[in-house]
Structures are given as C-alpha cells and as structure tokens.
The first five atom37 places (N, CA, C, CB, O) and aatype in JSON, in Angstrom:
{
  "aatype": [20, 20, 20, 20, 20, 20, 20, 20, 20, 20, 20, 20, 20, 20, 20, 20, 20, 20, 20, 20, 20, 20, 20, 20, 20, 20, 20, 20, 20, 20, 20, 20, 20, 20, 20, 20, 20, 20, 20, 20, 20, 20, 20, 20, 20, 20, 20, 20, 20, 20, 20, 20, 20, 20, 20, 20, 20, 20, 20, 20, 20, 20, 20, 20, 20, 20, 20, 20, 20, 20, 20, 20, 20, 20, 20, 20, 20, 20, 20, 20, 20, 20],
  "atom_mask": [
    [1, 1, 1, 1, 1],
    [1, 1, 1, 1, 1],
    [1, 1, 1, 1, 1],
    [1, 1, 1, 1, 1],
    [1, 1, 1, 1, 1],
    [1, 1, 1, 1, 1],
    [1, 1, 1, 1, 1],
    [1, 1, 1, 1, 1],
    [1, 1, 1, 1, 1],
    [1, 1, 1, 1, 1],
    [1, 1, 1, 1, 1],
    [1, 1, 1, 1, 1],
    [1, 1, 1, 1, 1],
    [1, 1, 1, 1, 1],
    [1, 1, 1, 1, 1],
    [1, 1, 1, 1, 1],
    [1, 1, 1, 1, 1],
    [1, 1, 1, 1, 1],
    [1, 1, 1, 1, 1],
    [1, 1, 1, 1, 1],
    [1, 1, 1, 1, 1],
    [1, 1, 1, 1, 1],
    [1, 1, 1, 1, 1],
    [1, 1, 1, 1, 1],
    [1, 1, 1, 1, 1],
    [1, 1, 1, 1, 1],
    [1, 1, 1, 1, 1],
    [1, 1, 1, 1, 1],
    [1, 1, 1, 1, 1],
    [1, 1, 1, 1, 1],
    [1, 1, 1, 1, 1],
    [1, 1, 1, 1, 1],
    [1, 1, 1, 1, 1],
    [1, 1, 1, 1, 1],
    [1, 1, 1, 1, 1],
    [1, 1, 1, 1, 1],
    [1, 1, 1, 1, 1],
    [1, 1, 1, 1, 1],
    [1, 1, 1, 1, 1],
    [1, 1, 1, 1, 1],
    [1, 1, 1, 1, 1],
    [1, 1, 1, 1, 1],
    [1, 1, 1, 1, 1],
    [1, 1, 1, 1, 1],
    [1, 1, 1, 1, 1],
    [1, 1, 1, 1, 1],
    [1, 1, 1, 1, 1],
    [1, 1, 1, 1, 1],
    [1, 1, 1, 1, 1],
    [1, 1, 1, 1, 1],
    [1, 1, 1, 1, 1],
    [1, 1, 1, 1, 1],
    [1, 1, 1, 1, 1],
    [1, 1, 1, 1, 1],
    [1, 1, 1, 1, 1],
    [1, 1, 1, 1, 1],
    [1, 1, 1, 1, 1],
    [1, 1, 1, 1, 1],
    [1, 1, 1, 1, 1],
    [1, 1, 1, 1, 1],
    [1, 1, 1, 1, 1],
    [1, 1, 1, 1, 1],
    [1, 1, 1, 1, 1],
    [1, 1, 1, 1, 1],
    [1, 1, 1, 1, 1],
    [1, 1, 1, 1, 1],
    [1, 1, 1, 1, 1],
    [1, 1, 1, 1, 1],
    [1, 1, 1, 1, 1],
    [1, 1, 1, 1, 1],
    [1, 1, 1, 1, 1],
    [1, 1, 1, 1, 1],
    [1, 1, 1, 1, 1],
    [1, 1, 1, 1, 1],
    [1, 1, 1, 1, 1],
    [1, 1, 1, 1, 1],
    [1, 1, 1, 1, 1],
    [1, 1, 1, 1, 1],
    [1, 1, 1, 1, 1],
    [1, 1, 1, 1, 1],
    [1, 1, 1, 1, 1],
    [1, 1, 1, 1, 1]
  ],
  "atom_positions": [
    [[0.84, -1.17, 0.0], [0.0, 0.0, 0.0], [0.89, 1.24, 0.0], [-0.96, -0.01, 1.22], [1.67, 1.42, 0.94]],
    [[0.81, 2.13, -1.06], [1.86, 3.26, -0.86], [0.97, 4.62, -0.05], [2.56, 3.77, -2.6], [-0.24, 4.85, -0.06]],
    [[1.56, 5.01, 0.29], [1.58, 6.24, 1.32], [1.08, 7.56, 0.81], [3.02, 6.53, 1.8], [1.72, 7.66, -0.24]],
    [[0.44, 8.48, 0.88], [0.6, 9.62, 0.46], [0.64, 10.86, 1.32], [-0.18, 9.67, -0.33], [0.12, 11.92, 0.94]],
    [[1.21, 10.72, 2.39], [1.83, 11.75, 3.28], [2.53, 12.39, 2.63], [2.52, 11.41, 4.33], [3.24, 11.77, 1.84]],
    [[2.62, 13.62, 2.67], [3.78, 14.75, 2.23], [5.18, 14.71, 2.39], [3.57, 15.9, 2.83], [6.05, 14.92, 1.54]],
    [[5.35, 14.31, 4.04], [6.04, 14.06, 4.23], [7.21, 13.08, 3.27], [5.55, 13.93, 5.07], [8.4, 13.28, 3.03]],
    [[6.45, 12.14, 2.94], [7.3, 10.93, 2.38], [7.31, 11.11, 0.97], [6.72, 9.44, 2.72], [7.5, 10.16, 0.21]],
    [[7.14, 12.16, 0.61], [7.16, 11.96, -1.03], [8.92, 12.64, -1.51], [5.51, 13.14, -1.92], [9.32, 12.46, -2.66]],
    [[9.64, 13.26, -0.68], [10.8, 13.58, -1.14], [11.37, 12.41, -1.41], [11.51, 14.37, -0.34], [11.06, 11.29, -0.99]],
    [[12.46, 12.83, -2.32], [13.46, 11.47, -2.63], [14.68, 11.51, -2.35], [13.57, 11.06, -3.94], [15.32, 12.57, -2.37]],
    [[15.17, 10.42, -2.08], [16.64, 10.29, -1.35], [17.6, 10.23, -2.18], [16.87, 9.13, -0.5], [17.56, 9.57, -3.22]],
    [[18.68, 10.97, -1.76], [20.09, 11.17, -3.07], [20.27, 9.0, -4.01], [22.56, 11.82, -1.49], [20.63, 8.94, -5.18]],
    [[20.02, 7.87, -3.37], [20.22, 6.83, -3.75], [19.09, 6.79, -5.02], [20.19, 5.86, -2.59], [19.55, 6.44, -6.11]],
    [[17.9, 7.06, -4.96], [17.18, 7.54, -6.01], [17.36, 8.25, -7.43], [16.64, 8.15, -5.49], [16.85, 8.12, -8.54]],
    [[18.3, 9.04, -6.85], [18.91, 9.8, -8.2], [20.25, 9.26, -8.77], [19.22, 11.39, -7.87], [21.15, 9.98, -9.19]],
    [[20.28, 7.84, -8.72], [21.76, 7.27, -9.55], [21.96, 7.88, -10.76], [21.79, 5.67, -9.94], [23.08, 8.31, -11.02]],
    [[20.6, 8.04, -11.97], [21.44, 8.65, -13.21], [20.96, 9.83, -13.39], [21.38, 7.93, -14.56], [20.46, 10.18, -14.46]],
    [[21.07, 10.63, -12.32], [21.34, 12.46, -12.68], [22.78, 12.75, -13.15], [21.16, 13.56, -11.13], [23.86, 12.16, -13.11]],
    [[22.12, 14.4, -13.79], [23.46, 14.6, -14.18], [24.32, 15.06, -13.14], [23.53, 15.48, -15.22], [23.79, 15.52, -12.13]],
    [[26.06, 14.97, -13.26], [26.56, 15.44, -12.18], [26.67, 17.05, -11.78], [27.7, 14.88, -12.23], [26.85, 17.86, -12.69]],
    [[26.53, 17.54, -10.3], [26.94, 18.59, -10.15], [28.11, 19.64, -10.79], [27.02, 18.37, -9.24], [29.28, 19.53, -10.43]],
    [[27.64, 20.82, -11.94], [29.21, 21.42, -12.36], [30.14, 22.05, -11.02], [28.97, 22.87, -13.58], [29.96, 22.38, -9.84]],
    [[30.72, 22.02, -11.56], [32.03, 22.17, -10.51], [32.67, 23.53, -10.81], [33.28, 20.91, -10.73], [32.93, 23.9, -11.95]],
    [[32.89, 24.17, -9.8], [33.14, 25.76, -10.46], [34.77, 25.99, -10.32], [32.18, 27.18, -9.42], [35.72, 25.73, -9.58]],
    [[34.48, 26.5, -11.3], [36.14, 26.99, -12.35], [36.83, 28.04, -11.52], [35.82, 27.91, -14.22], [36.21, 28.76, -10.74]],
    [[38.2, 28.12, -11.72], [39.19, 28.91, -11.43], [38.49, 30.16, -11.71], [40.47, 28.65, -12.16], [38.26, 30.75, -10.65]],
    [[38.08, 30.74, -12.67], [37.37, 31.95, -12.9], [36.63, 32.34, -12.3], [36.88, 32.08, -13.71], [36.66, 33.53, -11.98]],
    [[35.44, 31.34, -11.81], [34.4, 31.87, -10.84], [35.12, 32.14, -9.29], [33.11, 30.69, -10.74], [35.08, 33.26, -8.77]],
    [[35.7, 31.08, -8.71], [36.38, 31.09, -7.63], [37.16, 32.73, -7.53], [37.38, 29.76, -7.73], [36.87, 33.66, -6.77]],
    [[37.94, 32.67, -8.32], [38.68, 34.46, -8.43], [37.76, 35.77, -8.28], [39.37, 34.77, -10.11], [37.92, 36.78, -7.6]],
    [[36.83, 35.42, -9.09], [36.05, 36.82, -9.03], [34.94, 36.41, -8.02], [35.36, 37.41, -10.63], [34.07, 37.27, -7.87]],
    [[34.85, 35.61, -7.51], [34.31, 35.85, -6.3], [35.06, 36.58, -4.45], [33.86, 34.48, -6.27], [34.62, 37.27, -3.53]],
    [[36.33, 35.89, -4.79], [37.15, 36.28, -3.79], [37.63, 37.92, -4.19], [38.39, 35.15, -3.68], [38.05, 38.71, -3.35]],
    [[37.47, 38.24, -5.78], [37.91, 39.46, -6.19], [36.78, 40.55, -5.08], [37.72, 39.57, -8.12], [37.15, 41.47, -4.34]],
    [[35.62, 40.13, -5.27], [34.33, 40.81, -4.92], [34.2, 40.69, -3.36], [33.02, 40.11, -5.7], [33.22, 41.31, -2.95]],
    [[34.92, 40.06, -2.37], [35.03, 39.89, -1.05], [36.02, 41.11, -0.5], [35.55, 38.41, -0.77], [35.85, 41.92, 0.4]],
    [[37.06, 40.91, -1.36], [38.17, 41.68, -1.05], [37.32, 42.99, -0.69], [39.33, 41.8, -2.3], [37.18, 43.53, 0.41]],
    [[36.52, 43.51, -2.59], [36.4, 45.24, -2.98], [35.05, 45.52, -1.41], [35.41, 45.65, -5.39], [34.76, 46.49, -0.71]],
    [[34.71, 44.48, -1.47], [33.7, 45.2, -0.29], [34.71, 44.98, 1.39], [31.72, 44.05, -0.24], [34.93, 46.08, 1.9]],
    [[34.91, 44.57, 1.67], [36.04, 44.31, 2.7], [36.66, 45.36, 2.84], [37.0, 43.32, 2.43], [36.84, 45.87, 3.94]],
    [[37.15, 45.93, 1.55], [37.84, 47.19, 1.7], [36.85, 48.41, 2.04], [38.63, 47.47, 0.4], [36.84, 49.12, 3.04]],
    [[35.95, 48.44, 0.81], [34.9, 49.32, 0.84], [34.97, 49.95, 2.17], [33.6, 48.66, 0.57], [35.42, 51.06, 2.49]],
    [[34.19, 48.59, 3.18], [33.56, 48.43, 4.19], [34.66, 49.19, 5.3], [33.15, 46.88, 4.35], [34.28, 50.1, 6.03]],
    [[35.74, 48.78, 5.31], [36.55, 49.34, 6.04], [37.23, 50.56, 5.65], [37.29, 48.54, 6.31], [38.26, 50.98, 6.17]],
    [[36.33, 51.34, 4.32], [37.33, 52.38, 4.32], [36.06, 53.55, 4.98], [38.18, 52.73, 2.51], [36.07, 54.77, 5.16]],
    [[35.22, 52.68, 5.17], [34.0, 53.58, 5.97], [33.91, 53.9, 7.27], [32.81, 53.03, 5.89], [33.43, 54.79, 7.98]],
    [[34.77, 52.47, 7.43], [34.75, 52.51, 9.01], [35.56, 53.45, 9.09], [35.15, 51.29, 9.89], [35.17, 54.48, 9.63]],
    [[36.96, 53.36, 8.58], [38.16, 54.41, 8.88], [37.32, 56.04, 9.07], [39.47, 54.4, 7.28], [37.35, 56.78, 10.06]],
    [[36.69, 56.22, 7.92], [36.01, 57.67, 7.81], [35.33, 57.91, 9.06], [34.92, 57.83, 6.6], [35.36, 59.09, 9.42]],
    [[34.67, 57.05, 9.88], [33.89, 57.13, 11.09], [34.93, 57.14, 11.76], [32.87, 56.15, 11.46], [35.29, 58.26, 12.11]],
    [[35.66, 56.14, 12.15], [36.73, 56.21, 13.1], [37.59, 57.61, 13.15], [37.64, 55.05, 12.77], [38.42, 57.79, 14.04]],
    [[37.39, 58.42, 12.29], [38.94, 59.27, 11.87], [39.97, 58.49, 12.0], [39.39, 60.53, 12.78], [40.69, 58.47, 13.0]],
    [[40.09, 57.9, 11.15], [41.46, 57.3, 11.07], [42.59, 57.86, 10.7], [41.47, 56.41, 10.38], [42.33, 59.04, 10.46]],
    [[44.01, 57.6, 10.49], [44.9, 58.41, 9.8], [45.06, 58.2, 8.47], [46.02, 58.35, 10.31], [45.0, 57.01, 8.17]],
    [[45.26, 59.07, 7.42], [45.3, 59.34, 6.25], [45.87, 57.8, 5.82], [46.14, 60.69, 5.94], [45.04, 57.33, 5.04]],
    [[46.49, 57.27, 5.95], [47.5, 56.19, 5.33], [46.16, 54.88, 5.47], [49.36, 55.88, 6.5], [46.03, 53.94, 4.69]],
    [[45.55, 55.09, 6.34], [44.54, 53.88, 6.49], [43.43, 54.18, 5.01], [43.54, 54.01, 8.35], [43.23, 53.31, 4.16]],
    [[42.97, 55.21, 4.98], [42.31, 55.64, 3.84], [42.66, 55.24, 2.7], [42.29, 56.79, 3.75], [41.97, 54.61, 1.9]],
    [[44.09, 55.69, 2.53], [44.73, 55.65, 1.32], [44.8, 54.07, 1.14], [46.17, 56.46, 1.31], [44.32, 53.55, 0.13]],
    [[45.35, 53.4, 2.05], [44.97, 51.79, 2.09], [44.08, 51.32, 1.34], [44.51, 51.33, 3.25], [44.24, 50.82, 0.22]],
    [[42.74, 51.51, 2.19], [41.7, 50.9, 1.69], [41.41, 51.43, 0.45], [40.68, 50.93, 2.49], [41.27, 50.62, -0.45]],
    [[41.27, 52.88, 0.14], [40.47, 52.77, -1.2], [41.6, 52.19, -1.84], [39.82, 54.21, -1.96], [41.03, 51.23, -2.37]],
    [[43.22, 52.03, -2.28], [43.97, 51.18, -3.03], [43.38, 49.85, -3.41], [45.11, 51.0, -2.38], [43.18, 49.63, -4.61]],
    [[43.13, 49.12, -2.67], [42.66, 47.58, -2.56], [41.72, 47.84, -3.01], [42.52, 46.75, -1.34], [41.53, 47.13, -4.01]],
    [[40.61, 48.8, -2.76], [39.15, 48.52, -3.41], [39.18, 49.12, -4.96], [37.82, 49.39, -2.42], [38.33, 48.83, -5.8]],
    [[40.28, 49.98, -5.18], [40.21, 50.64, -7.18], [40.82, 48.89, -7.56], [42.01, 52.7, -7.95], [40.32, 48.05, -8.31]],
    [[41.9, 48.81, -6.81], [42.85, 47.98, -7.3], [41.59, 46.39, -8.0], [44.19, 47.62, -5.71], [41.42, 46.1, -9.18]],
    [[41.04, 45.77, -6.9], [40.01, 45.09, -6.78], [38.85, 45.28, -7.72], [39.7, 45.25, -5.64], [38.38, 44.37, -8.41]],
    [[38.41, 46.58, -7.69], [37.15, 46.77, -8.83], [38.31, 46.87, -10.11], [35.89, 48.54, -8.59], [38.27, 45.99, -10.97]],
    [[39.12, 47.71, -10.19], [40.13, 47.32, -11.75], [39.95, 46.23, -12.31], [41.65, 47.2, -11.64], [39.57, 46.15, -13.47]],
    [[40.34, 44.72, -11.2], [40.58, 43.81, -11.71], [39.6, 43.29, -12.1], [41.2, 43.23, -11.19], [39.84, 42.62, -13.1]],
    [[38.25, 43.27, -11.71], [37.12, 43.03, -12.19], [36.89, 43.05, -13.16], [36.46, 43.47, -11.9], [36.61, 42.04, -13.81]],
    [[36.95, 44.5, -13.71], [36.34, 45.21, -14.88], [37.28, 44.64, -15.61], [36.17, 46.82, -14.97], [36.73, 43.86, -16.39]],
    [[38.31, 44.63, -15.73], [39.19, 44.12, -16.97], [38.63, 42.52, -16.96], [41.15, 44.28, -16.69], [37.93, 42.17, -17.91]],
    [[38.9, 41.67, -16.0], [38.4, 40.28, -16.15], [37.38, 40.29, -16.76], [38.18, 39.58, -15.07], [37.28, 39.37, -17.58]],
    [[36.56, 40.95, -16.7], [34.85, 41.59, -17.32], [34.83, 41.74, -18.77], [34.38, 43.32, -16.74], [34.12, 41.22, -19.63]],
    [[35.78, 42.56, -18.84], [35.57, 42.64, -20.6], [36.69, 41.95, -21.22], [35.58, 44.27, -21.3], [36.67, 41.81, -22.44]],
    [[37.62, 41.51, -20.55], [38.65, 40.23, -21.85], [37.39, 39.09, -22.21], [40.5, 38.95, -20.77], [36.98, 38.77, -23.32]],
    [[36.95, 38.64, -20.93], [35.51, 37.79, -21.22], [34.32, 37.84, -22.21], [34.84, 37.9, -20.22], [33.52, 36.93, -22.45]],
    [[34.36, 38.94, -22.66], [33.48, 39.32, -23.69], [33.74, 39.14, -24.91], [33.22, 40.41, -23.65], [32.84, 38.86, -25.71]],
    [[35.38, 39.3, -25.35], [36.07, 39.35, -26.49], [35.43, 37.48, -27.48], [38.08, 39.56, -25.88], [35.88, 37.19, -28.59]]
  ]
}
C-alpha cells in the first residue's frame, strides 16, 4: 500500500543514480568571487576608517585595494566578452 503523506514523497540522493553530475566551479568563478570579497572588505573598512577618523594612510589603504580590486574586475569583465 503506498503512502501519500507529504512528508514521504521527497526522494533520497540513492534515487537519483542517473542524474546529471553537479558542475564544478572553475578557477574563474572562484577568483572573481574572492575578487568581490576583497572590494567590499575594503569598501567596508574604508567607511569605518572615515567614522573612526582614522589616519590618512589607512584611507589611502583601503580605497587602493578597493580601485585595485574593482580594476581587476572590470578588466576580467571585458577580456571575457572578447
């Protein structure tokens, strides 16, 4: 007698023997994701600095890393297009 609880109608990964496999993400994605951690990281801390009054060199810091960071983006961005 089969069941029709809600419960029991999901299916268990042994069920799915011939799915396709999970893609696996590329050197490319991996980079511009960590690219995009960095630019807000910096962002984030070049805000704080502004609240904090920080000293000039902390400023200059952060926004470096965050042009430097969005740069690399944008170029990765459009060689990709070519």
């Amino acid at each position: 007698m089969t069941t029709t609880d809600p419960c029991h109608l999901t299916t268990t990964p042994a069920d799915h023997t011939h799915s396709a496999p999970s893609p696996a993400l590329t050197r490319g994605e991996v980079v511009r994701t960590l690219l995009w951690i960095v630019v807000v990281i910096s962002a984030v801390s070049n805000m704080a600095a502004s609240y904090g009054n920080a000293d000039t060199w902390v400023h200059l810091a952060c926004g470096a890393v965050t042009v430097l960071g969005a740069g690399t983006l944008v170029v990765r961005n459009l060689r990709g297009r070519r």
